[in-house]
C-alpha positions in Angstrom: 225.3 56.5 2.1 228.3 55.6 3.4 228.6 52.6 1.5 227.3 53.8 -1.4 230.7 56.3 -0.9 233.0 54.4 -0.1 232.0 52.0 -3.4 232.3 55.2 -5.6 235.8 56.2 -3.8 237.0 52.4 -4.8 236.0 52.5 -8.2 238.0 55.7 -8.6 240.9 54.2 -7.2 240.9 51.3 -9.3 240.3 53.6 -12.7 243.9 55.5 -11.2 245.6 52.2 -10.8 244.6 50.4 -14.1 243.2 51.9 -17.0 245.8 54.1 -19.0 244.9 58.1 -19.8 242.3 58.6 -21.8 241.8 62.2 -21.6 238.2 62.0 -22.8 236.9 60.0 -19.8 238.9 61.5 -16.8 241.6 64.5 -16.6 244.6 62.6 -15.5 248.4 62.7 -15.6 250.0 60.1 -18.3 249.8 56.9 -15.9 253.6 56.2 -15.6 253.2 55.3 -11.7 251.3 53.2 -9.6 249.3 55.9 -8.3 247.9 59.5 -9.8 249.0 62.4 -8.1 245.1 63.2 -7.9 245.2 60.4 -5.6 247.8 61.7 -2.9 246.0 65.2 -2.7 242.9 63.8 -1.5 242.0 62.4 2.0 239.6 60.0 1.0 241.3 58.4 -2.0 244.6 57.8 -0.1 242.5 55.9 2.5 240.8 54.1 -0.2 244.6 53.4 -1.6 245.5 51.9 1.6 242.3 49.5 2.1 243.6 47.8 -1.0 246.5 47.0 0.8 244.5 45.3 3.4 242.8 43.4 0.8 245.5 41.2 0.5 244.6 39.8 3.2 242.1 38.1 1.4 239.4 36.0 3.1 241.9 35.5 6.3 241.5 31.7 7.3 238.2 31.3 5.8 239.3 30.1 2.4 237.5 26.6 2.0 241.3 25.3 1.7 243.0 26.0 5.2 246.7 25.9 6.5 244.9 23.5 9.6 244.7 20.9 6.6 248.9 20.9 5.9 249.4 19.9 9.9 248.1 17.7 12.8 244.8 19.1 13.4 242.9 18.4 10.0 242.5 16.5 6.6 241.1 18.5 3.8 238.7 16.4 1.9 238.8 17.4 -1.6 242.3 16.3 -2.4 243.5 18.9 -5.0 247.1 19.7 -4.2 247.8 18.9 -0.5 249.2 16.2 -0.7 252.3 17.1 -2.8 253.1 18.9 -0.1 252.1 16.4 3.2 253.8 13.9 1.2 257.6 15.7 0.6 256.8 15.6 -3.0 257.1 19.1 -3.5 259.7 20.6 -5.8 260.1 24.2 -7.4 258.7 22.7 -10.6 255.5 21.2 -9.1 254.3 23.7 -6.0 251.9 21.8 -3.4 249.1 23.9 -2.3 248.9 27.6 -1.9 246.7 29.8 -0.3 246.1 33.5 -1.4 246.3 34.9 2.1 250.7 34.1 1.5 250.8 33.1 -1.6 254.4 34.2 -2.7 253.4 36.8 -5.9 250.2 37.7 -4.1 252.7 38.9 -0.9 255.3 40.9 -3.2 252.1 42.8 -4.8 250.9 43.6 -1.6 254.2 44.9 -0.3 255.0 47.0 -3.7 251.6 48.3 -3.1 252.5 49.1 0.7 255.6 50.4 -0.6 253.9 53.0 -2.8 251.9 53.9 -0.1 255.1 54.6 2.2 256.7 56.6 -0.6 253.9 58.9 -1.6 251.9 59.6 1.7 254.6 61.7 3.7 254.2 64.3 0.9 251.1 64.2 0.3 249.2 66.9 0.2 245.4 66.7 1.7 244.5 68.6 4.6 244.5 66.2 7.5 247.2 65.4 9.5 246.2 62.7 11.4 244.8 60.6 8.7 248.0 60.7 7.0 249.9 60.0 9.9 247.6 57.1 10.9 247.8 56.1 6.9 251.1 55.7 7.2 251.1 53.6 10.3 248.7 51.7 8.6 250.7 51.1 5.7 254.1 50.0 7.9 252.2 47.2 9.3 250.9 45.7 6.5 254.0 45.3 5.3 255.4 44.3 8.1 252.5 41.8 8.3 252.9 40.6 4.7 256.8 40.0 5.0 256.3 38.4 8.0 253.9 35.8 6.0 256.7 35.6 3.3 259.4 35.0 6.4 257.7 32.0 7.9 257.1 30.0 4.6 260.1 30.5 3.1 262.9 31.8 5.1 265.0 35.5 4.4 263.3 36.8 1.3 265.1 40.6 -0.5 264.4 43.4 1.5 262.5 46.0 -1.0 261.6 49.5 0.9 260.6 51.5 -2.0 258.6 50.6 -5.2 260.4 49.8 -8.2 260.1 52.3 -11.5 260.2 51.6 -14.8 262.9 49.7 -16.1 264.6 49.2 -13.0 266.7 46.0 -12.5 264.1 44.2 -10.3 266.9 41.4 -9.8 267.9 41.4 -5.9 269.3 39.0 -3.6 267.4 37.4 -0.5 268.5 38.7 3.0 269.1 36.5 5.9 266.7 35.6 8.3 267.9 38.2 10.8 268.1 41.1 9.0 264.8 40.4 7.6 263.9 39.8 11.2 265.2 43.4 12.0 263.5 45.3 9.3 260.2 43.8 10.0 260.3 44.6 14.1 261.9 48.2 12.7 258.4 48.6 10.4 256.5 47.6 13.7 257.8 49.6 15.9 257.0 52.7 13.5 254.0 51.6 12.6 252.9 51.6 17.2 254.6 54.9 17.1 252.5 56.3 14.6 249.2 54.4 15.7 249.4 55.4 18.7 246.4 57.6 20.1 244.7 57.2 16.8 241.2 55.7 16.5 240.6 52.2 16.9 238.6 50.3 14.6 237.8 46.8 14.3 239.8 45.3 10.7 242.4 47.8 10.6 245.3 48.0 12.4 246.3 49.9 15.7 249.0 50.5 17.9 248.4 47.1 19.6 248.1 45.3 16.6 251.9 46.3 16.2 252.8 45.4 19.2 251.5 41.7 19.4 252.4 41.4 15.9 256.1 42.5 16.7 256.1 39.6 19.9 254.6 37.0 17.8 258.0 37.6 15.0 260.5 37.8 17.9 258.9 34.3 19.3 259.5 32.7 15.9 262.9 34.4 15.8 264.2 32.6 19.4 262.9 29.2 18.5 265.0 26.5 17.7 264.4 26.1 14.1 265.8 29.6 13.2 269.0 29.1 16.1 271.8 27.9 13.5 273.6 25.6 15.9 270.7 23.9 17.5 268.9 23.7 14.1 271.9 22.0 12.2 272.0 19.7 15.1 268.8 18.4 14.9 269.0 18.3 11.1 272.0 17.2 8.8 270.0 18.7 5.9 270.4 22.2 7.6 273.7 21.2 8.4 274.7 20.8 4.7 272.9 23.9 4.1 275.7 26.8 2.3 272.9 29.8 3.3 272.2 28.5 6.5 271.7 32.7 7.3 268.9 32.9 5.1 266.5 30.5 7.5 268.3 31.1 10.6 270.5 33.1 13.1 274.3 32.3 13.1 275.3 34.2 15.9 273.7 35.9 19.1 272.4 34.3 22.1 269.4 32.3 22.0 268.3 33.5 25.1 268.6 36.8 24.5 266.0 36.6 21.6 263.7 34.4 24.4 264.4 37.7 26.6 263.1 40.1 24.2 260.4 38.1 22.8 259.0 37.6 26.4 259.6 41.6 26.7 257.5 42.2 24.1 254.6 40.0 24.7 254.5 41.6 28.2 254.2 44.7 26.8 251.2 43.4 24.7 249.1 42.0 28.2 250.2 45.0 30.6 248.0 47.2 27.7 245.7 44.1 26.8 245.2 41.6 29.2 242.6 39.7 28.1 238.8 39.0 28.5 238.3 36.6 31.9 242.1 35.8 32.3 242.3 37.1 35.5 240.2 34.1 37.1 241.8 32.6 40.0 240.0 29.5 39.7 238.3 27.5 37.2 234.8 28.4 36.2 232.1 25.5 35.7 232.3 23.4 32.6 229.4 24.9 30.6 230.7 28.4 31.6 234.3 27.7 30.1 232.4 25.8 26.9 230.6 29.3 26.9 233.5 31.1 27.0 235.4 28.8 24.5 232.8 29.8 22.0 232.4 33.3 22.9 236.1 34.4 22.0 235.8 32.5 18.8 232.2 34.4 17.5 234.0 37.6 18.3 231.0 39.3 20.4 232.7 39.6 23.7 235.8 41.8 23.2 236.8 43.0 19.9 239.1 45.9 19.4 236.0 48.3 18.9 234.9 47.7 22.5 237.6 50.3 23.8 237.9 48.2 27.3 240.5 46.9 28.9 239.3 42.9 28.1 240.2 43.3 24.4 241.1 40.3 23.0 240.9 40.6 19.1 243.9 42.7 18.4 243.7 42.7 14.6 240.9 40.8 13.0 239.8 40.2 9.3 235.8 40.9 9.8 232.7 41.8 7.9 233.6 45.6 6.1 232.6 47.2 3.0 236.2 48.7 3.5 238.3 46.0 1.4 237.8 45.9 -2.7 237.6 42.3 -1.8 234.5 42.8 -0.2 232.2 41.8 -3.2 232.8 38.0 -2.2 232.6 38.1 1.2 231.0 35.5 2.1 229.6 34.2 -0.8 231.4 32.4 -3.5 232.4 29.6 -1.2 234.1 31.8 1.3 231.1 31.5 4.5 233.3 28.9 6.8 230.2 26.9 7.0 229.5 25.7 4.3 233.3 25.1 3.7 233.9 23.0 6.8 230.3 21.9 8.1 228.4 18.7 8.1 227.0 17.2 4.8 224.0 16.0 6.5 223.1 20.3 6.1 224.8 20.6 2.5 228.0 22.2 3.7 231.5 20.9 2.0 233.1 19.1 4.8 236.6 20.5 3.8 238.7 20.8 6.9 238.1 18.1 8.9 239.3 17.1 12.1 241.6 14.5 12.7 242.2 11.7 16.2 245.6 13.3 17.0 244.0 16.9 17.5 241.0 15.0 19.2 243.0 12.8 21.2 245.1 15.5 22.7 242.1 17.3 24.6 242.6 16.6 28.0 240.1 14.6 30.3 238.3 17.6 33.0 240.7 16.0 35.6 243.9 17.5 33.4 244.8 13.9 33.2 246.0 12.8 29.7 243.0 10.9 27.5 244.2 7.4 26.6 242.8 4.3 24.5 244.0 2.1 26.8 241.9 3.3 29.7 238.6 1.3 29.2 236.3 3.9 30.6 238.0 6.3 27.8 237.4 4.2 24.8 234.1 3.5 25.8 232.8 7.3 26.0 236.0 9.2 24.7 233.9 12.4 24.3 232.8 12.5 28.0 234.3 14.5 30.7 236.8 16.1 28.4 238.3 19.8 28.0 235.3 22.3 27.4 237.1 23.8 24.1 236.7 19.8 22.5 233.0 20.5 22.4 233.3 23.7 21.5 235.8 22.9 18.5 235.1 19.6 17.4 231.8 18.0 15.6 231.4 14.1 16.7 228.8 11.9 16.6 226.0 12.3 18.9 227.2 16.4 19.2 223.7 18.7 19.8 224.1 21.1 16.2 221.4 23.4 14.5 217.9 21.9 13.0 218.6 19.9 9.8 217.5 22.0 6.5 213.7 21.2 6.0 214.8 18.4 3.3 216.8 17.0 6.2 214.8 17.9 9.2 212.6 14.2 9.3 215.4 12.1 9.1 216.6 13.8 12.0 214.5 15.7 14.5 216.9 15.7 17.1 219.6 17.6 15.4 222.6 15.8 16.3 226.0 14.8 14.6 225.5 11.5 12.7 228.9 10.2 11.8 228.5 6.7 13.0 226.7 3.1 11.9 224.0 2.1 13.5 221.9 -1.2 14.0 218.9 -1.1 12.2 217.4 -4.2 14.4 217.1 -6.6 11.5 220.5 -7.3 10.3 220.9 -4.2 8.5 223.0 -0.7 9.3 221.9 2.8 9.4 224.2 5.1 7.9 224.7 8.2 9.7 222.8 11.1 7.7 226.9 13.1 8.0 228.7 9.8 6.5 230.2 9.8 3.1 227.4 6.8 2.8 224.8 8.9 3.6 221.3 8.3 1.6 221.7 12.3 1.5 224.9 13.4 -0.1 228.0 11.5 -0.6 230.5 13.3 -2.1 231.4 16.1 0.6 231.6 13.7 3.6 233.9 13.5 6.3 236.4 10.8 5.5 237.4 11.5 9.9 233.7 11.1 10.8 234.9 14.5 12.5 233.6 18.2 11.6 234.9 21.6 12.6 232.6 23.9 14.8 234.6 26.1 15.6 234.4 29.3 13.8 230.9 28.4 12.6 228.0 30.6 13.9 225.7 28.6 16.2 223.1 30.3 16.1 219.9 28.0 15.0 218.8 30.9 13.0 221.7 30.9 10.8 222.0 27.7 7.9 225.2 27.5 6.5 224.5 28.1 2.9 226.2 30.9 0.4 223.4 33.0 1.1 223.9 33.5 4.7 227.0 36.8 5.9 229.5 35.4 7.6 230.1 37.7 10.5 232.6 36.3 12.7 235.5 37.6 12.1 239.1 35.6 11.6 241.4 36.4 14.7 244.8 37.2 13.2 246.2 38.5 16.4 244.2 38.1 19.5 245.2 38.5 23.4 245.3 35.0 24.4 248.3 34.0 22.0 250.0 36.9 23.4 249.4 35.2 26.6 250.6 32.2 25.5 253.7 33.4 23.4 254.6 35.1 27.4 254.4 31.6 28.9 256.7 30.2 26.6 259.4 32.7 26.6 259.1 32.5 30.3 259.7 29.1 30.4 262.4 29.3 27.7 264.4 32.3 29.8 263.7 30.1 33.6 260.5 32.0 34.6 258.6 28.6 35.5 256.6 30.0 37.9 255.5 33.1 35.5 254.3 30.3 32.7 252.7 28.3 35.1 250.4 31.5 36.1 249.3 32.6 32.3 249.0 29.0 31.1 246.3 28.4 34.4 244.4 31.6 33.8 243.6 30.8 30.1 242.6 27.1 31.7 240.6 28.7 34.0 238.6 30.3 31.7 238.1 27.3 29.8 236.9 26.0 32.9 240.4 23.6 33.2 242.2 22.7 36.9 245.3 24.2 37.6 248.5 22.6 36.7 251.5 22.1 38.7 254.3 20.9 36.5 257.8 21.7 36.0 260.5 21.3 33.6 259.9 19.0 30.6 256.6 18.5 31.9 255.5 22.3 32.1 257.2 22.4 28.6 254.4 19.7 27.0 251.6 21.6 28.8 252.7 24.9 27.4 252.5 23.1 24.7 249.7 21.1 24.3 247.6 24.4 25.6 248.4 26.0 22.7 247.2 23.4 20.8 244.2 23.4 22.1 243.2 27.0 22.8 244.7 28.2 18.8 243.2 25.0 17.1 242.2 26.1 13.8 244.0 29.5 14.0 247.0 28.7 11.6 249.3 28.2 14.3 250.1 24.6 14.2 252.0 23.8 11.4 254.2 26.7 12.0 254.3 25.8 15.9 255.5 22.1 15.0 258.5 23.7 12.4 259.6 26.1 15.1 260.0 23.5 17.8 261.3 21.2 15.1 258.4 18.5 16.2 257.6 18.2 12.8 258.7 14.8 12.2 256.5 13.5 15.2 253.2 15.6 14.7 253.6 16.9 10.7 254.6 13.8 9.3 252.4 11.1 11.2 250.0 8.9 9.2 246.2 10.5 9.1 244.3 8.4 12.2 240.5 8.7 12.2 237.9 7.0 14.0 234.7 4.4 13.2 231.7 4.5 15.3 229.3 1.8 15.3 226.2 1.2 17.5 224.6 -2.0 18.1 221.4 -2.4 20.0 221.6 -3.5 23.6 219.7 -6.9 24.4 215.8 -6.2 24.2 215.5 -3.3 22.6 214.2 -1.5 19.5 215.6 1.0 17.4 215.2 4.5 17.4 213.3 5.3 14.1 214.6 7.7 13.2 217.8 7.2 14.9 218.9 9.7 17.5 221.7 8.7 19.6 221.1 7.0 22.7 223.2 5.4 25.3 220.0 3.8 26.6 219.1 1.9 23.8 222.8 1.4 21.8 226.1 0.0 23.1 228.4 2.4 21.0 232.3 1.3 20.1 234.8 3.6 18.5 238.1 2.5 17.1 241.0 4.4 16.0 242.0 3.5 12.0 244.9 4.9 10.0 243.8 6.2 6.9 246.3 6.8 4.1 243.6 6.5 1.1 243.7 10.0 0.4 247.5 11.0 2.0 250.3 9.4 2.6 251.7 12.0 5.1 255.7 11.8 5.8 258.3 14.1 7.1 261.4 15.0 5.0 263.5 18.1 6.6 263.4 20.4 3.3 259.7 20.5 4.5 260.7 23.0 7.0 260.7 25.6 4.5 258.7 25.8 1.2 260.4 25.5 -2.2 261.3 28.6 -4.5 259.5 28.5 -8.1 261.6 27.6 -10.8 259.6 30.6 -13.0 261.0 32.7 -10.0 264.5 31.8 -10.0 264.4 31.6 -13.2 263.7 35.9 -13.5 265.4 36.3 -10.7 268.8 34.4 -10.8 270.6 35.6 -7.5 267.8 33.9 -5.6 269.3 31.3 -3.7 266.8 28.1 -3.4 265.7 26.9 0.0 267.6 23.7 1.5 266.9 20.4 0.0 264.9 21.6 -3.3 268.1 23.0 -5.1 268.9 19.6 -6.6 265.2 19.6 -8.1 
């Protein structure tokens, strides 16, 4: 019934917002505004006003096209436009990929919408206080949310607080990085006010949501790529760069951003602090692979849960809340059948590459290395929980194989290797792009993505199938994470040390001792690790200004082939066996598909020309205005 309400409350919403009077069908004012008045009078259809603004968060990170394919961690398979923009080809007449969830028109409707919602709900006139107040706080962070999208791809954007009216010079210019900095924390800092005390439910937003989303912006702001001097240091692009305010701070202490980013995170973890990070050793292997997997599925601590061990602080999940809704998860949106095997008829479209596998420690907390022989000859043994957890190989335990599948492999494991046949011939790994099976949505890494993909054996990843994990916006653990590097970045060594070991120990990771530069590649490595597939990455490496090193290196993948030790026979079907196969891995570049390179205007994306072109005291980002 609920459903069946909130469906009718939508439609209503959308017949306000789009169709012009027409006195016959519904008793309206002339529709010279976003919104009826009808709408601002009545509890249920201001709510319903304000889900649409969340539905511009789309399908969250489980679009088959992810941001993990622009950076170190992936390689999307489909081509399409990914590589104009891995490549530096990228130009305000020919855009690279774009995803809805910040695509740059699909963030200014949102925030207009936000806008009216801002505008119209502090006089509104329904009869419940506390909705509208928690409306309203609602409606600050989403557009607090959806600038701060706009911020990290493009730099200072114009600052619009209200929504345009008719005939209105919609010409403005962009704002620099800091003030845009200041009115998002500003809209934050609201938005907890208001949230605070009101009910907590999981996909919309709440005091805390504000809070960690607030630390996360005032990380970004203290790192080196938005510090003027250190950033034109590094870069002589940024250096030539006339509106260097529009990407960057030109004044104020560095430190003092570190300070209040650290402040803010802090505040996050002394409300939130986290599910099992308050181990004080490391659990068991299994038990931190357990752990890995249970953050990721959602079912431990979500928002809903009302504990103290939350760690989803604002989530996109499964709701009948969002006008979105009627595609979620079909319609190539279930993060299965976007990312998983081929050998079970999913897409393969994110897949993992060696640099993300090659930076999962060994259980030791030593560094894994090629050149160690007892590495390269079983480089998936005695690693970092969270590698099995994340990261598909060959030989990886999965679900049964669909029934067309299942006799080519009863034993249900990852096949993206060669194998001896015993006569002279190969087997070709039922999850190869040479597969008998399918071809054409292979991994091109021999690599697939687990996490994020409900393990249950129950579950196939077909279109069929609701995808109920939710997507992790904002979650505990990078609050814990964005502490330990402001600590480190303001001299609290010891303080960074602590958070980084107790997310290790869950994970089921030793402790680590380092200091200085050292501590500073652990800090970062771990966030590597823990927030792979999260969209963090390629905005991590572009903060630090590591881009050129991690952004821009050549694709490497890896070829497995199994040859039959002396005397024996082949597995028919194959299953993989250490017993019966010597198996050798080597580590290829691959630059069929892209050549990946690092040019500095890749720090920011590029302006539209159709946007400058409507809009001409836009000023374009460094390095595209010549194009």
């Amino acid at each position: 019934m609920k459903r069946k309400l909130i469906i009718l409350v939508l439609f209503i919403v959308s017949v306000l917002l789009h169709v012009s009077c027409n006195n016959d069908f519904l008793n309206t004012e002339p529709q010279d505004r976003i919104a009826s008045s009808a709408t601002w009078a009545d509890g249920p259809l201001s709510e319903a006003f304000v889900f649409n603004v969340y539905s511009y968060l789309y399908y969250a990170g489980f679009h088959e096209e992810g941001i993990s394919s622009l950076s170190d961690e992936a390689l999307f398979t489909h081509g399409r436009a990914y590589y104009i923009t891995t490549e530096g080809t990228e130009t305000p007449s020919n855009l690279g990929w774009f995803n809805d969830t910040f695509r740059w028109e699909n963030m200014w409707e949102a925030i207009r919408q936000a806008n009216v919602a801002l505008a119209e709900l502090p006089a509104s006139t329904f009869d419940d206080d506390e909705l509208r107040e928690r409306l309203i706080g609602e409606a600050y962070f989403l557009r607090a949310y959806y600038y701060h999208q706009l911020l990290r791809h493009w730099g200072g954007v114009p600052i619009i607080d209200a929504p345009y009216g008719l005939n209105e010079d919609y010409t403005i210019a962009r704002s620099s990085f800091e003030d845009c900095i200041n009115f998002i924390v500003s809209d934050l800092d609201e938005a907890a006010s208001l949230l605070d005390g009101k009910a907590v439910t999981d996909g919309r937003a709440s005091k805390l949501s504000a809070m960690a989303l607030k630390a996360r912006v005032l990380l970004y702001a203290a790192s080196d790529l938005h510090h003027a001097p250190t950033a034109q240091a590094n870069s002589s692009l940024l250096a030539g760069y006339g509106s260097i305010d529009l990407v960057a701070y030109t004044g104020g202490d560095q430190e003092a951003r570190y300070i209040a980013a650290r402040e803010a995170a802090s505040d996050v973890l002394n409300e939130s602090p986290g599910w099992k990070l308050d181990l004080m050793a490391p659990v068991s292997a299994e038990e931190g692979r357990e752990n890995y997997i249970a953050l990721y599925c959602g079912g431990q601590s979500s928002v809903g849960d009302g504990g103290a061990a939350v760690e989803l602080l604002f989530q996109r999940t499964h709701t009948d809340q969002y006008t979105v809704e009627n595609n979620w998860p079909l319609g190539g949106i279930n993060f299965g059948i976007n990312n998983g095997p081929n050998g079970y008829h999913n897409w393969a479209g994110n897949t993992p590459i060696q640099q993300l596998v090659d930076d999962y420690e060994m259980m030791d907390g030593t560094s894994f290395d090629w050149n160690n022989p007892a590495h390269a000859a079983d480089p998936y043994a005695n690693r970092d929980p969270r590698l099995s957890a994340t990261i598909m190989y060959d030989g990886a335990d999965w679900k049964p194989r669909p029934p067309d599948v299942a006799a080519s492999d009863p034993a249900n494991q990852i096949q993206t290797g060669y194998y001896d046949d015993g006569a002279g011939g190969v087997v070709n790994g039922i999850d190869t792009r040479d597969a008998a099976l399918e071809s054409w949505n292979g991994s091109f890494t021999h690599y697939y993505v687990r996490k994020f993909i409900d393990p249950d054996p129950a579950k196939t990843d077909n279109q069929s199938v609701a995808q109920t994990i939710p997507w992790p916006f904002l979650r505990t653990t990078e609050m814990a994470l964005n502490y330990a590097e402001a600590c480190y970045k303001t001299g609290l060594e010891d303080e960074a040390r602590l958070w980084i070991n107790r997310i290790r120990f869950r994970a089921g990771m030793p402790a680590i001792n380092d200091t200085g530069e050292d501590l500073w590649n652990r800090i970062v490595n771990e966030r590597r690790v823990e927030l792979a597939y999260e969209e963090h990455r390629y905005f991590d490496c572009k903060r630090w200004m590591i881009a050129e090193t991690t952004l821009g290196s050549p694709v490497q993948i890896i070829n497995v082939q199994a040859t039959l030790k002396p005397g024996m026979s082949p597995n028919v079907p194959y299953r993989h066996d250490k017993d019966v196969y010597d198996y050798s891995y080597s580590v290829v570049f691959d630059t069929g598909r892209e050549n990946r390179v690092w040019r500095d205007k890749m720090y920011f994306r590029p302006i539209s020309r159709d946007e400058i072109n409507r809009n001409d005291k836009l000023v374009q980002n460094p390095g595209y205005q010549e194009e």
